[in-house]
C-alpha positions in Angstrom: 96.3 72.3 108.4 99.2 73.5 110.6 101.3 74.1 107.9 98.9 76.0 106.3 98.5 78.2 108.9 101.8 78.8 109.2 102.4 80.2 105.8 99.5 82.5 106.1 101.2 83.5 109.3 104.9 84.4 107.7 102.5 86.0 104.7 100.8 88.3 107.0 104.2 88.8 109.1 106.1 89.7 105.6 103.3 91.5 104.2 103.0 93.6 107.7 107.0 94.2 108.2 107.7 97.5 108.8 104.2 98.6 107.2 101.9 100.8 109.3 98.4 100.1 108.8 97.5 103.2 106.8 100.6 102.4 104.3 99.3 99.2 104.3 95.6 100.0 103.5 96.7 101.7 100.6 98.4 99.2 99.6 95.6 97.0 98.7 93.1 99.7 97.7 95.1 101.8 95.4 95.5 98.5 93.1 92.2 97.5 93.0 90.7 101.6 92.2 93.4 102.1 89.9 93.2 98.4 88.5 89.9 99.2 86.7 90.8 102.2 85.0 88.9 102.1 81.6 92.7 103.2 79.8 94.7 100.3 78.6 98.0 100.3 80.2 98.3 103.1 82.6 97.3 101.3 85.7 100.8 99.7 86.4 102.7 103.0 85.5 100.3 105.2 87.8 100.8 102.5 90.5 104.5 102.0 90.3 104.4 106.0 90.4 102.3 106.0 93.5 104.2 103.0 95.4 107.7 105.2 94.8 106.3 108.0 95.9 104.6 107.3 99.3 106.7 104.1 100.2 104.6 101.5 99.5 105.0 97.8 99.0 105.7 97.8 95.3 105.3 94.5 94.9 101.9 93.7 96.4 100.8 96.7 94.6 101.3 95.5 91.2 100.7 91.9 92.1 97.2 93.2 92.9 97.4 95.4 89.5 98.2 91.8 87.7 95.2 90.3 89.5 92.9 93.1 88.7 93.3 92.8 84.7 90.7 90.3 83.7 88.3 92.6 85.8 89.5 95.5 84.4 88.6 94.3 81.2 85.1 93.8 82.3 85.3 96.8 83.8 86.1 98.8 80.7 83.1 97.7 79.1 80.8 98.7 81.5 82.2 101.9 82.0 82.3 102.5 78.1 78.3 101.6 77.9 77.1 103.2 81.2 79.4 106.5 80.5 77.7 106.9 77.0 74.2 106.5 78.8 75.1 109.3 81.9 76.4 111.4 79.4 73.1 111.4 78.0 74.5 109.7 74.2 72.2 107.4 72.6 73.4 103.7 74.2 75.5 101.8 71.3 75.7 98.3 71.6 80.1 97.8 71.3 80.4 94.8 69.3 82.3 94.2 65.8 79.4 95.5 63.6 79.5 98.8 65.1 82.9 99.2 64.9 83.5 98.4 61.4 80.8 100.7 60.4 81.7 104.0 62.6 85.1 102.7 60.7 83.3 103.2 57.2 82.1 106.6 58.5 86.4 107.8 58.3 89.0 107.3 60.4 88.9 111.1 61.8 85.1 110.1 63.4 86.0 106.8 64.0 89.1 108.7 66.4 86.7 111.0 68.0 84.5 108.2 68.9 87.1 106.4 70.7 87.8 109.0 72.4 84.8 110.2 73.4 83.9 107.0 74.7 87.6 106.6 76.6 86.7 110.6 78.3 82.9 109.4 79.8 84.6 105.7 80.5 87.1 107.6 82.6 84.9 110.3 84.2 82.6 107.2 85.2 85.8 105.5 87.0 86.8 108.8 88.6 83.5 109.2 90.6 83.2 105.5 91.3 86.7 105.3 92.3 86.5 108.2 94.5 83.3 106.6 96.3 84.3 103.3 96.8 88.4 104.6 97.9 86.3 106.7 100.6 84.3 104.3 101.5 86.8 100.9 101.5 90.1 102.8 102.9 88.8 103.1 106.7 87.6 99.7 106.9 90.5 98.2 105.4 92.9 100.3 107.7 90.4 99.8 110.5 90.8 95.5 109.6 95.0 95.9 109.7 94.8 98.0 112.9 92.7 95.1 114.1 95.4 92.6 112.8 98.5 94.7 114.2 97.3 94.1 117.9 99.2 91.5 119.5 
């Protein structure tokens, strides 16, 4: 148990060096907002951007972004049904059998329907991002303020 203790302790010391707790709030948050983005592939280039740019760790960041990626798969998903349904299209079941037969329909509707369904997926994300990165950023940087005290 000891020992255990002790590496939590030289992971929250590393993990803390040189970090303020605002850097460090964003940190963890940005990764798990930007982790669930319903577009394949541009969560780690968005994060790696963002870490550059406002020195943060960059290697918690996309650890995080690693660890986010079954959930984001989830998440896509849901964001592709429930974006249909709030943009008030007709709820489509996303399974193989649709697919193949929007694919019979041509490729230039099968494109547009893709990318439809990417534009309400990502407008979903956006708000729910935006909510939850308001609403999880004070507490997290209130917790490592909390934690900085000796």
């Amino acid at each position: 148990m000891h020992a255990l203790k002790k590496q939590l302790q030289y992971i929250r010391n590393t993990l803390k060096q040189g970090i303020d707790p605002h850097h460090l709030a964003l940190t963890c948050i940005l990764p798990v907002l930007i982790g669930l983005i319903p577009v394949w592939g541009v969560s780690s280039l968005l994060l790696t951007f963002l870490a550059l740019r406002f020195k943060l760790n960059l290697v918690l960041i996309q650890l995080l972004s690693w660890l986010m990626t079954p959930l984001q798969l989830v998440a896509m998903y849901f964001f592709f049904q429930k974006g249909n349904e709030m943009m008030g299209e007709q709820a489509k079941p996303i399974d193989f059998a649709m697919l193949q037969a929007i694919w019979q329909t041509g490729w230039l509707h099968t494109l547009h329907f893709i990318y439809q369904m990417h534009v309400y997926a990502f407008l979903l994300w956006l708000v729910s991002a935006s909510i939850a990165g308001l609403l999880f950023y004070p507490i997290l940087k209130f917790i490592f303020i909390q934690l900085k005290k000796p």
